[in-house]
PDB file of N, CA, C and O in Angstrom:
ATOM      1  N   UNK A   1      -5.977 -33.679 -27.625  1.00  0.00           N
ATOM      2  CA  UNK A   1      -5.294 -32.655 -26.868  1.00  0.00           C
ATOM      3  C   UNK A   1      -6.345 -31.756 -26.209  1.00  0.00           C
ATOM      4  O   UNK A   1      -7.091 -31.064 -26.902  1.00  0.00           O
ATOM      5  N   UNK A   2      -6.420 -31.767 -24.503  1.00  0.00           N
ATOM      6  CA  UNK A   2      -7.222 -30.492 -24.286  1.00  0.00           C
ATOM      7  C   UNK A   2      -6.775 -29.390 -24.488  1.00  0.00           C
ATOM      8  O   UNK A   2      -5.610 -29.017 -24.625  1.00  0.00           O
ATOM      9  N   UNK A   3      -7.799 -28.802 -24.512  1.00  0.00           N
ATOM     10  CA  UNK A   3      -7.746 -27.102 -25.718  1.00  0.00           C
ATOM     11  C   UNK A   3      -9.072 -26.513 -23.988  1.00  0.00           C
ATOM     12  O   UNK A   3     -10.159 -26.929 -23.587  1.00  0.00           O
ATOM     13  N   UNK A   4      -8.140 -25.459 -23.539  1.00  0.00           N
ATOM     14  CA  UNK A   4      -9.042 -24.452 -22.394  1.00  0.00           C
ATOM     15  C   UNK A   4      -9.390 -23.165 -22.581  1.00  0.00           C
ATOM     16  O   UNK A   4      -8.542 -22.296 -22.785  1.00  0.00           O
ATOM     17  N   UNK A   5     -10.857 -22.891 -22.519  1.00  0.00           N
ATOM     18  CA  UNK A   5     -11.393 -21.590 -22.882  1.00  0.00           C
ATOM     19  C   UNK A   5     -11.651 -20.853 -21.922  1.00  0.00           C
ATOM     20  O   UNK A   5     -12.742 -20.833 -21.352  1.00  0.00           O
ATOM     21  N   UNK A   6     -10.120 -19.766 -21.465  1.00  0.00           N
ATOM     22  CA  UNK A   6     -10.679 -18.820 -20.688  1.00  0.00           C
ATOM     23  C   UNK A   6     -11.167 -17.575 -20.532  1.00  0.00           C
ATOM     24  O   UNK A   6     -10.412 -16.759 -21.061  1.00  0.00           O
ATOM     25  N   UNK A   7     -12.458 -16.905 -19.845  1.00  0.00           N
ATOM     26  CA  UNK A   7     -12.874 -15.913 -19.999  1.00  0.00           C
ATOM     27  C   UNK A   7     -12.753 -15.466 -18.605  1.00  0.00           C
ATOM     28  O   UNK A   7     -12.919 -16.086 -17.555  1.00  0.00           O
ATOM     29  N   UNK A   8     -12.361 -14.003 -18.886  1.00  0.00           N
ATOM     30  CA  UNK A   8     -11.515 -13.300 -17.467  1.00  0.00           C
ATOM     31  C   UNK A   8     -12.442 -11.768 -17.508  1.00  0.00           C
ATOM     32  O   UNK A   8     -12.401 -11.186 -18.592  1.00  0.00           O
ATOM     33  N   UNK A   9     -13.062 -11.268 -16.663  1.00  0.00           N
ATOM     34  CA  UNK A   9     -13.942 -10.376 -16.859  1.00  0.00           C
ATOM     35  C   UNK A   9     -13.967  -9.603 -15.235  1.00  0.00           C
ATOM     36  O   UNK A   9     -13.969 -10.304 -14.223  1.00  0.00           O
ATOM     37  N   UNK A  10     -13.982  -8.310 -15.179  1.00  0.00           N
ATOM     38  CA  UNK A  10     -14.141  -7.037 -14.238  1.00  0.00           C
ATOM     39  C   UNK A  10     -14.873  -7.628 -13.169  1.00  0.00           C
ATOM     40  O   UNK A  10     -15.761  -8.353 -13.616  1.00  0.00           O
ATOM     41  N   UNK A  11     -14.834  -7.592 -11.863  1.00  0.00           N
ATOM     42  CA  UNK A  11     -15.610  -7.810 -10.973  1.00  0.00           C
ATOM     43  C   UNK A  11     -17.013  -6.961 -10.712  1.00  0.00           C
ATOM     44  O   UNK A  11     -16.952  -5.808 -10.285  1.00  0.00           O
ATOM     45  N   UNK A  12     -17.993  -7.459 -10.931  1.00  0.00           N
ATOM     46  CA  UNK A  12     -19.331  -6.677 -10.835  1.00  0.00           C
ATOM     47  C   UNK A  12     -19.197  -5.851  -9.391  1.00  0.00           C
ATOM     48  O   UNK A  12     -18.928  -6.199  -8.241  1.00  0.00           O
ATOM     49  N   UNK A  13     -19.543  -4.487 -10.080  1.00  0.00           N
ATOM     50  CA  UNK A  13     -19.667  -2.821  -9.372  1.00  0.00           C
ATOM     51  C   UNK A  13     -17.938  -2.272  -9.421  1.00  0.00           C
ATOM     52  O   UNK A  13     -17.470  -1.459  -8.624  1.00  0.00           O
ATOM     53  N   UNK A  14     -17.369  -2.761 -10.256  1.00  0.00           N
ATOM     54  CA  UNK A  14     -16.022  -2.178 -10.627  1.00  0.00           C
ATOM     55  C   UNK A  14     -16.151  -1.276 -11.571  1.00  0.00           C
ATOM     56  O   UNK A  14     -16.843  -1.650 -12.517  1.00  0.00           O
ATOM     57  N   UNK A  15     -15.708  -0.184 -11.637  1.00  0.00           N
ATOM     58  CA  UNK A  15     -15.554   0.868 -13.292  1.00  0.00           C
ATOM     59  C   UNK A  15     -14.868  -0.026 -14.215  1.00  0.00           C
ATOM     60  O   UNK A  15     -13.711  -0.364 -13.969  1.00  0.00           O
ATOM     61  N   UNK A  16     -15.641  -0.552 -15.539  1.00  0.00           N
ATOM     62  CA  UNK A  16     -14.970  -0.744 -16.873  1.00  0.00           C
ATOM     63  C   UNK A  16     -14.435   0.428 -17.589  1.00  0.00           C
ATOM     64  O   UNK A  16     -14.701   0.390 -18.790  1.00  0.00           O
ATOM     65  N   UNK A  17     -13.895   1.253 -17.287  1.00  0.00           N
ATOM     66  CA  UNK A  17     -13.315   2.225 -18.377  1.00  0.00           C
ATOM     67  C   UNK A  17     -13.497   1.804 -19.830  1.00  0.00           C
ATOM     68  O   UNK A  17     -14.331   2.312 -20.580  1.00  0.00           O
ATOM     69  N   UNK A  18     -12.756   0.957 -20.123  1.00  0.00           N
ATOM     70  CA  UNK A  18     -12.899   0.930 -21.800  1.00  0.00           C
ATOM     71  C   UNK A  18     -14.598   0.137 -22.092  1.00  0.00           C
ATOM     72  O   UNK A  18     -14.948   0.033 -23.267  1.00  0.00           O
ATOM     73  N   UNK A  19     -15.345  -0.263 -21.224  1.00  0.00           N
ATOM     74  CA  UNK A  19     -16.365  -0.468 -21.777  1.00  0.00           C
ATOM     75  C   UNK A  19     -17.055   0.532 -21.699  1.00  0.00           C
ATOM     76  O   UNK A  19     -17.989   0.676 -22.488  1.00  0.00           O
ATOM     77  N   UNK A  20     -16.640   1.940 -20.260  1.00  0.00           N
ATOM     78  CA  UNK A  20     -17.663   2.403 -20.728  1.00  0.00           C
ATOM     79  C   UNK A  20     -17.299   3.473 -22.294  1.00  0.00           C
ATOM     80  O   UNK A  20     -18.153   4.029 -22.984  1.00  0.00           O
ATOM     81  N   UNK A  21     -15.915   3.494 -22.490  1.00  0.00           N
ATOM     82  CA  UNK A  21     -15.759   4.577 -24.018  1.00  0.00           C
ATOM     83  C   UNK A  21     -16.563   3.781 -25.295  1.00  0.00           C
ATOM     84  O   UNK A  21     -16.956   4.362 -26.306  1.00  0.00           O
ATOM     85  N   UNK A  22     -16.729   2.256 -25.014  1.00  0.00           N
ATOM     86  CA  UNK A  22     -16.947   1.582 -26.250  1.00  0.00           C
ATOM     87  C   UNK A  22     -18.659   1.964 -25.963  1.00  0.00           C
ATOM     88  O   UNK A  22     -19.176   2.552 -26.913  1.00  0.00           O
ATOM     89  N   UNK A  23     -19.441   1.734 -24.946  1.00  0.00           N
ATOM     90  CA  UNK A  23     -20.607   2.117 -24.774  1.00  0.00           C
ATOM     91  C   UNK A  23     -21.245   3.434 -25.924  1.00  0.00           C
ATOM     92  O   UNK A  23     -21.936   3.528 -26.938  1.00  0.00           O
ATOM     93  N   UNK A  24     -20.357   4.430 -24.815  1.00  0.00           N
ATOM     94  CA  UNK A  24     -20.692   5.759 -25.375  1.00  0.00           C
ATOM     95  C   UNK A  24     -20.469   5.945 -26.719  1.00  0.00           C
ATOM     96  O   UNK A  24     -21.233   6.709 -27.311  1.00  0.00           O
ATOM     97  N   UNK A  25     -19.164   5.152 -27.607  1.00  0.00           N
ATOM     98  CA  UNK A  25     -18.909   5.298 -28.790  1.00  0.00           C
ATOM     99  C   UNK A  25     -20.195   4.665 -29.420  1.00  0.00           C
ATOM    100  O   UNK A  25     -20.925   5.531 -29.900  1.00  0.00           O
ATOM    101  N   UNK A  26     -20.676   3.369 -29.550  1.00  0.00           N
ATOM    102  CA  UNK A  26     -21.812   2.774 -29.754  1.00  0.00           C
ATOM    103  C   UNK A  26     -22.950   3.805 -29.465  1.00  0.00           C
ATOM    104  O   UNK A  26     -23.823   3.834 -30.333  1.00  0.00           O
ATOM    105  N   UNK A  27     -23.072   4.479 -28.631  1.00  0.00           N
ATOM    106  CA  UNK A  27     -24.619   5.582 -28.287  1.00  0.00           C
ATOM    107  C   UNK A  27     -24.171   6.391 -29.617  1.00  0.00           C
ATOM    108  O   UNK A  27     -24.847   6.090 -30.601  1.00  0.00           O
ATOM    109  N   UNK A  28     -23.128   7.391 -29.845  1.00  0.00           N
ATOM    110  CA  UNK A  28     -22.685   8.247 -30.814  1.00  0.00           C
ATOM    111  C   UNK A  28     -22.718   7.683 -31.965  1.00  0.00           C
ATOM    112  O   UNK A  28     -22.471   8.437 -32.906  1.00  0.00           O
ATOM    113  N   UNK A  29     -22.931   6.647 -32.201  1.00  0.00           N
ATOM    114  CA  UNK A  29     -23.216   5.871 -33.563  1.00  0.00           C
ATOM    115  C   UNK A  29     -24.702   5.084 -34.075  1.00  0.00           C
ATOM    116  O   UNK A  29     -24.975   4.256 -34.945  1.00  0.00           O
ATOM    117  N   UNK A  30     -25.455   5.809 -33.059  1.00  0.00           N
ATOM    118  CA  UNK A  30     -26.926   5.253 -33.143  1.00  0.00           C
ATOM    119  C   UNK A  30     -26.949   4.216 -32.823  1.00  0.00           C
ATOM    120  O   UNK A  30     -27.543   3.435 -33.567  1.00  0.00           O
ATOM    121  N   UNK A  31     -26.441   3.783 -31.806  1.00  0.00           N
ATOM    122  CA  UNK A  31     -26.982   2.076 -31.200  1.00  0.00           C
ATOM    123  C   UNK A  31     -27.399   2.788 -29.394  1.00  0.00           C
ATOM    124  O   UNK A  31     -26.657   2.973 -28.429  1.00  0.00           O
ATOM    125  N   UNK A  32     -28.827   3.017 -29.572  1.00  0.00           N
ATOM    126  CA  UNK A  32     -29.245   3.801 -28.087  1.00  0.00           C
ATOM    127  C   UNK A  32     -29.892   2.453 -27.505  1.00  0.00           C
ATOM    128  O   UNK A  32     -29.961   2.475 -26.276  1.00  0.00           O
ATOM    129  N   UNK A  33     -30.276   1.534 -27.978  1.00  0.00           N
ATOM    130  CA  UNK A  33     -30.698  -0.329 -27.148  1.00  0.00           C
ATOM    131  C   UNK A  33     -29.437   0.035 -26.225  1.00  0.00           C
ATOM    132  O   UNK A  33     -29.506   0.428 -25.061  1.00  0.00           O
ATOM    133  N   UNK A  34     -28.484  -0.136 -26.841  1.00  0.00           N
ATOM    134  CA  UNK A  34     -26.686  -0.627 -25.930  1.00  0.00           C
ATOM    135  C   UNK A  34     -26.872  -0.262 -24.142  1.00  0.00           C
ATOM    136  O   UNK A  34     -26.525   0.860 -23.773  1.00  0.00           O
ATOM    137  N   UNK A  35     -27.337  -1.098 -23.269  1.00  0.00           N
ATOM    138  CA  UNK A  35     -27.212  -0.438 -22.045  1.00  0.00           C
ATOM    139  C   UNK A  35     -26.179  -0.592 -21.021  1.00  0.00           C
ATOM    140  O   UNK A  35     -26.148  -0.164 -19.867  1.00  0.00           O
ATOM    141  N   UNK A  36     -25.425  -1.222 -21.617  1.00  0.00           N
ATOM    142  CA  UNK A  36     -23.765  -1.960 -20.806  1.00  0.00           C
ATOM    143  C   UNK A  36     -22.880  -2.442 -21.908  1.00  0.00           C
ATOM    144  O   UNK A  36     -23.376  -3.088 -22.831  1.00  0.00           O
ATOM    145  N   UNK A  37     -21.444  -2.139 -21.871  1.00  0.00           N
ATOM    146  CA  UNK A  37     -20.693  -3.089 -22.206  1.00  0.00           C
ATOM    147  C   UNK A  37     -19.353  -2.955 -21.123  1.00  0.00           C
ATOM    148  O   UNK A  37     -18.609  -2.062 -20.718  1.00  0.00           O
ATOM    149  N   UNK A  38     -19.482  -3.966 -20.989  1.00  0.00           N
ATOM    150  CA  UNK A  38     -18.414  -4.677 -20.410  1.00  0.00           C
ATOM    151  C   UNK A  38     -16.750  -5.373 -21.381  1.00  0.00           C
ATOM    152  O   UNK A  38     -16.882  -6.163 -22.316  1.00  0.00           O
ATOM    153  N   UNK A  39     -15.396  -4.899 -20.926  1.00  0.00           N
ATOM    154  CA  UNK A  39     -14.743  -5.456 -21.897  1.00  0.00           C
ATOM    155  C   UNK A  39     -14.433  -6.902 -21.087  1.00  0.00           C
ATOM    156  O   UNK A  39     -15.340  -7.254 -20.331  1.00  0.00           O
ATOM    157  N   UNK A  40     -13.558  -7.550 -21.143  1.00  0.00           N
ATOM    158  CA  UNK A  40     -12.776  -8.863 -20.992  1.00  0.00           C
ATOM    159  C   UNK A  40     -11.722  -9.210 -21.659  1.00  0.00           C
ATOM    160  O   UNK A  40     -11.285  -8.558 -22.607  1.00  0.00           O
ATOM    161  N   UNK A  41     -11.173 -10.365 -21.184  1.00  0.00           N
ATOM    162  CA  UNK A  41     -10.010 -11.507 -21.850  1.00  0.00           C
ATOM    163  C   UNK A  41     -11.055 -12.546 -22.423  1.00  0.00           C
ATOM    164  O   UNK A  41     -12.155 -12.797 -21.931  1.00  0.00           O
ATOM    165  N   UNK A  42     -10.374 -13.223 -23.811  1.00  0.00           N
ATOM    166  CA  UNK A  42     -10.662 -14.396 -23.632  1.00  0.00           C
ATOM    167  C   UNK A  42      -9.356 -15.128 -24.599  1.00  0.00           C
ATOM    168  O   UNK A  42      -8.948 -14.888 -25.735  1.00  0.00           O
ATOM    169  N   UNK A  43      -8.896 -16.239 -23.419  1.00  0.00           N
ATOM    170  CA  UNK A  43      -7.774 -16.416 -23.891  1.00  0.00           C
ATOM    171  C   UNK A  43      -8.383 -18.585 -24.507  1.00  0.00           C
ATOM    172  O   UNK A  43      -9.164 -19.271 -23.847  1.00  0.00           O
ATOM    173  N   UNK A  44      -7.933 -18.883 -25.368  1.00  0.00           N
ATOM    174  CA  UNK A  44      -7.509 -20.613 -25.793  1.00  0.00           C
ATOM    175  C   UNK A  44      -6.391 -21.070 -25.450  1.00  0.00           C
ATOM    176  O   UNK A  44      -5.414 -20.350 -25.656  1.00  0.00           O
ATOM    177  N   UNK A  45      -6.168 -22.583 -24.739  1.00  0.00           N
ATOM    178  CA  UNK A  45      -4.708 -22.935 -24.194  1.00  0.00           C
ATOM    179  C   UNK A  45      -4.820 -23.916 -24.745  1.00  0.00           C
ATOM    180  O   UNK A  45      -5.704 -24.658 -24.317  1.00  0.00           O
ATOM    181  N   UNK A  46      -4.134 -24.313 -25.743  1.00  0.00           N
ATOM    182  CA  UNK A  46      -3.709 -25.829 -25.867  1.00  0.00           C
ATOM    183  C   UNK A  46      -2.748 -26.457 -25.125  1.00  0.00           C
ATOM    184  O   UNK A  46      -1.580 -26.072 -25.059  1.00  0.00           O
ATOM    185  N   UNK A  47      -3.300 -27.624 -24.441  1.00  0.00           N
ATOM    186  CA  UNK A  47      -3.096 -28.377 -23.430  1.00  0.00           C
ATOM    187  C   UNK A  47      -2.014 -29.658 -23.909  1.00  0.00           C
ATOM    188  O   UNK A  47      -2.072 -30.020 -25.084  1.00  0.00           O
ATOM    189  N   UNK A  48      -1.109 -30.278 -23.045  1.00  0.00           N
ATOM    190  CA  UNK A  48      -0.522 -31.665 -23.263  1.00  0.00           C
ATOM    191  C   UNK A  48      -1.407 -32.551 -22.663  1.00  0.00           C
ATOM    192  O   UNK A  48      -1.985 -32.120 -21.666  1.00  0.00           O
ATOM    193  N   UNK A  49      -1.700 -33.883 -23.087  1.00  0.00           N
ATOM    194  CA  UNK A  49      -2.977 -34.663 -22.708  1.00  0.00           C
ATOM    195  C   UNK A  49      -2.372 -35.026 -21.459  1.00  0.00           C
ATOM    196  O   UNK A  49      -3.186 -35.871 -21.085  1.00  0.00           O
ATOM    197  N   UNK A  50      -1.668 -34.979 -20.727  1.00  0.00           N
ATOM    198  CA  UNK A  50      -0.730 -35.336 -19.474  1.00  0.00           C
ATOM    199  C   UNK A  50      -1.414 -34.760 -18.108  1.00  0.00           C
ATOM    200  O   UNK A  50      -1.107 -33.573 -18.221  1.00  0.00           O
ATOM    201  N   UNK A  51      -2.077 -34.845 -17.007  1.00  0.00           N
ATOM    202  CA  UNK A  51      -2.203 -34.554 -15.927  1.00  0.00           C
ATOM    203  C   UNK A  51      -3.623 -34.286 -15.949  1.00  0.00           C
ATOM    204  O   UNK A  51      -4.243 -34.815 -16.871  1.00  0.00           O
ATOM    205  N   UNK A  52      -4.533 -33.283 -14.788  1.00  0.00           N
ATOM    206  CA  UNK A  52      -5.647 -33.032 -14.696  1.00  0.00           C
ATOM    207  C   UNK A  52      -5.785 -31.679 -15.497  1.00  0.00           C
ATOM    208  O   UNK A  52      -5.435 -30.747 -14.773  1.00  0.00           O
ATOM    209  N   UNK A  53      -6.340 -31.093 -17.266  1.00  0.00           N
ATOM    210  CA  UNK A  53      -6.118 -30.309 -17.195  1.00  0.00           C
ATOM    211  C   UNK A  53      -7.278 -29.092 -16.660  1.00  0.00           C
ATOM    212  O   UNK A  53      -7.349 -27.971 -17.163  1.00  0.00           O
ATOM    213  N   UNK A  54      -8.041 -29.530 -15.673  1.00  0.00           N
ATOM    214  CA  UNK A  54      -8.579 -28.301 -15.217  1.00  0.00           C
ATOM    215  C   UNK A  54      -7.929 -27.558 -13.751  1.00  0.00           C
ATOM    216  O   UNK A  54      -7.955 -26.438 -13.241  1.00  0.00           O
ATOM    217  N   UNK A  55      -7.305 -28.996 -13.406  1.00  0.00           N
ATOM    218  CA  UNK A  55      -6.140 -28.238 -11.813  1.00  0.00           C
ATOM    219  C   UNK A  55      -5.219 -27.477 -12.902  1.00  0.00           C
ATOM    220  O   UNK A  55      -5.535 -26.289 -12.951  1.00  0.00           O
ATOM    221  N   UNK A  56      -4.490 -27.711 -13.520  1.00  0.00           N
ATOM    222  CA  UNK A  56      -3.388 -26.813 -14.364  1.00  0.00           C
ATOM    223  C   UNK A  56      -4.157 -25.431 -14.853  1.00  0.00           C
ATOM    224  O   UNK A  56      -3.516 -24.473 -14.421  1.00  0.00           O
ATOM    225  N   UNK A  57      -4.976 -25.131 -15.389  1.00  0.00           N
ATOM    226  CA  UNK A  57      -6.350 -24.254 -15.934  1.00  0.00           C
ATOM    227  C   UNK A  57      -6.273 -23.698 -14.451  1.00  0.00           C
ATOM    228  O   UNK A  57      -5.401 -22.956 -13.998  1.00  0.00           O
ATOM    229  N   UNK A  58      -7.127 -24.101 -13.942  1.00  0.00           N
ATOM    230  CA  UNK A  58      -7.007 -22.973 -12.547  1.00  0.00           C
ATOM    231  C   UNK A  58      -6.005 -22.566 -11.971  1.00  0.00           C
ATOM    232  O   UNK A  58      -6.045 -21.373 -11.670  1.00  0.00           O
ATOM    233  N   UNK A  59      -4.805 -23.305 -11.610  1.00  0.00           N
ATOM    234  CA  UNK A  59      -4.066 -22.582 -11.374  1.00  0.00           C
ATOM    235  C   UNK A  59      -3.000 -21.890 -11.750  1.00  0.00           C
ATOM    236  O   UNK A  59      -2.050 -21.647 -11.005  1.00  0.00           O
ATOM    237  N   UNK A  60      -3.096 -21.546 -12.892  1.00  0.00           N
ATOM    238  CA  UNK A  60      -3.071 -20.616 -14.577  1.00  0.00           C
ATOM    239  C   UNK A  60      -3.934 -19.773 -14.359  1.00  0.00           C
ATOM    240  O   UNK A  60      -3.940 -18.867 -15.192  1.00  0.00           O
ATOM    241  N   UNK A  61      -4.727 -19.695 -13.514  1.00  0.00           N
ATOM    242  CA  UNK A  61      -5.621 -18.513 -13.591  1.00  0.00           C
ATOM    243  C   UNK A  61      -5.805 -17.688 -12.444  1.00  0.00           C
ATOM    244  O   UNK A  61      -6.382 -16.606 -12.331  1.00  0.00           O
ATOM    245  N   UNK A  62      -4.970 -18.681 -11.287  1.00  0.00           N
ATOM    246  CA  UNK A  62      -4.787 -17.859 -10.011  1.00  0.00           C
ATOM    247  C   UNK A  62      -3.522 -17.681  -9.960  1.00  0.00           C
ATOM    248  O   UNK A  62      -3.250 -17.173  -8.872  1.00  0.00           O
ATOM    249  N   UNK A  63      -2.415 -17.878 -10.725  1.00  0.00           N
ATOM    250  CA  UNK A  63      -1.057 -17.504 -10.382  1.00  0.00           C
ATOM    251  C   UNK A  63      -0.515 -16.411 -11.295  1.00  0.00           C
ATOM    252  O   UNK A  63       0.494 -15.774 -10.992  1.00  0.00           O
ATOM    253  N   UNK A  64      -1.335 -16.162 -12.639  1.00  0.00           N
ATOM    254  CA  UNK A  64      -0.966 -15.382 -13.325  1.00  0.00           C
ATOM    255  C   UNK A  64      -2.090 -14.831 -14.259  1.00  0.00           C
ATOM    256  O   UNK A  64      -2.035 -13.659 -14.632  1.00  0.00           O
ATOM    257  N   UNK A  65      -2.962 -15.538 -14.589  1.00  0.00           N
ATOM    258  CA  UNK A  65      -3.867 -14.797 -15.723  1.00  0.00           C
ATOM    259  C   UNK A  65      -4.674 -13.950 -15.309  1.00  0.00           C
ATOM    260  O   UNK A  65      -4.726 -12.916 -15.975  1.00  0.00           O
ATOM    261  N   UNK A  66      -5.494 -14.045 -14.210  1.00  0.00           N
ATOM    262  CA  UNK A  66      -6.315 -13.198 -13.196  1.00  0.00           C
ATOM    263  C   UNK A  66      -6.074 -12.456 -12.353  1.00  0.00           C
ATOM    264  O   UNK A  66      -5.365 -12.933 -11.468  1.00  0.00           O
ATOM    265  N   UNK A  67      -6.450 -11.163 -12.197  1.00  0.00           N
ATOM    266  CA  UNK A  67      -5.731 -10.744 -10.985  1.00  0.00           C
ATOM    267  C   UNK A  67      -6.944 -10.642  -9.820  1.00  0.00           C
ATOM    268  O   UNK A  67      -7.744  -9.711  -9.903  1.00  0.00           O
ATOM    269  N   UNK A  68      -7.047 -11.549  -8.818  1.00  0.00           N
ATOM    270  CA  UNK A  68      -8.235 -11.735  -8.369  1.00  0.00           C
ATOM    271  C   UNK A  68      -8.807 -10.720  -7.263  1.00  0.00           C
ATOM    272  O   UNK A  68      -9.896 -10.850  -6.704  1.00  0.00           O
ATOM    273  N   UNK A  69      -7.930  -9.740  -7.056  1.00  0.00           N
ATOM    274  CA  UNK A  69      -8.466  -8.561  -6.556  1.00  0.00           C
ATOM    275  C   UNK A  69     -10.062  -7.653  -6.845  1.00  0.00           C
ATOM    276  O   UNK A  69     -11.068  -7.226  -6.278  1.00  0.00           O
ATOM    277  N   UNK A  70      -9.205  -7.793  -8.486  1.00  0.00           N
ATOM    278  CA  UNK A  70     -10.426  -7.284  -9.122  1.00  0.00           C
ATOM    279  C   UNK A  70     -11.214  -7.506 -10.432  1.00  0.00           C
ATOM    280  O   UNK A  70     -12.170  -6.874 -10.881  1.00  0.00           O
ATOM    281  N   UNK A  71     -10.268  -9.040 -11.136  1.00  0.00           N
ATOM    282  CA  UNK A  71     -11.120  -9.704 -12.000  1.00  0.00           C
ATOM    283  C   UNK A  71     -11.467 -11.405 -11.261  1.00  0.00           C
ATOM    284  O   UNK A  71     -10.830 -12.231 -10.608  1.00  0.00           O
ATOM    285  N   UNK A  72     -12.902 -11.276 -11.853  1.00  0.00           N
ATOM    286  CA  UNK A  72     -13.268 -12.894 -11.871  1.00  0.00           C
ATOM    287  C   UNK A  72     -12.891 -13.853 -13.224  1.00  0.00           C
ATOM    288  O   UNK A  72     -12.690 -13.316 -14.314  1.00  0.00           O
ATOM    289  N   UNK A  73     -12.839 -14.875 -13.100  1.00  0.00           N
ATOM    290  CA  UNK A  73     -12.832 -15.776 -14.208  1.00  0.00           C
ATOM    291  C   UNK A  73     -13.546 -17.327 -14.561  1.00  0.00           C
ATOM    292  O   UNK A  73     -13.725 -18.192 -13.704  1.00  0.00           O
ATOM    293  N   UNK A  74     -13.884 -17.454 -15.935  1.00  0.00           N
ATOM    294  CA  UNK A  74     -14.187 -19.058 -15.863  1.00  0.00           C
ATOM    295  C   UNK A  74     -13.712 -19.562 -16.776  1.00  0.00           C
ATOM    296  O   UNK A  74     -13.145 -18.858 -17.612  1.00  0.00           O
ATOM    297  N   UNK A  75     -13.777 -20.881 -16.917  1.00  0.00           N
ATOM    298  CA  UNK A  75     -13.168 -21.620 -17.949  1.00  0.00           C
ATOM    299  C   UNK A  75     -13.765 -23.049 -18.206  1.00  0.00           C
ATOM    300  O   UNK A  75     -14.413 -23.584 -17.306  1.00  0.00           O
ATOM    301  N   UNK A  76     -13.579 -23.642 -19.330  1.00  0.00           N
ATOM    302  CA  UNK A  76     -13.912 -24.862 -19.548  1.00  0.00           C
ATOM    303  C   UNK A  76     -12.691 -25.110 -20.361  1.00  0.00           C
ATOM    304  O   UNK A  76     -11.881 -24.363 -20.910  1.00  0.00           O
ATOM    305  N   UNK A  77     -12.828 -26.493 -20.256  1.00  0.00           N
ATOM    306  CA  UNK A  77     -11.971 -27.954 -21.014  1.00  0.00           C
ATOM    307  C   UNK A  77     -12.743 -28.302 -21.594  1.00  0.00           C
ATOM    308  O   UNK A  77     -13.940 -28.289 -21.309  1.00  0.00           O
ATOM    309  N   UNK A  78     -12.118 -28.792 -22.774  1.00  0.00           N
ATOM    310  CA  UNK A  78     -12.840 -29.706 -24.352  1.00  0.00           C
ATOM    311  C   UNK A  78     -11.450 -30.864 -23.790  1.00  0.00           C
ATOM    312  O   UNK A  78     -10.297 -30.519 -23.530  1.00  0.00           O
ATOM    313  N   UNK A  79     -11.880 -31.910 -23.743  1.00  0.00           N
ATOM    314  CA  UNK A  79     -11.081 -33.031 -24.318  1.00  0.00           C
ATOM    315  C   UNK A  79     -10.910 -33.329 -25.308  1.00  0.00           C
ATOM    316  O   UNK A  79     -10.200 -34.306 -25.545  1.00  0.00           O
TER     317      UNK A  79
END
């Protein structure tokens, strides 16, 4: 059964809000290395072995999982 690993993440020079509270929370807790965090999705799909599943995967990711305005995304297939 393919099984799809997607990771859905902020478009670079966008404000992360919650990465930057998790940042600053991390500085307030003595982690001053920390120079970015960024949040994301990361979603697993188990797949029916039936069709191409990386055309289905993408367009799962342009019709609803992504909003491509202002997130990017990638993904891989495990067969």
């Amino acid at each position: 059964m393919p099984k799809a690993k997607v990771y859905i993440t902020l478009k670079p020079g966008l404000l992360d809000a919650q990465g930057r509270v998790l940042e600053d929370a991390l500085h307030q807790l003595g982690f001053e290395r920390v120079q970015q965090v960024r949040v994301g999705k990361y979603l697993e799909i188990d797949l029916a072995p039936n069709g191409d599943p990386r055309e289905q995967v993408e367009a799962m990711c342009q019709k609803l999982l992504a909003n491509p305005v202002i997130e990017q995304y990638r993904y891989e297939v495990e067969e």
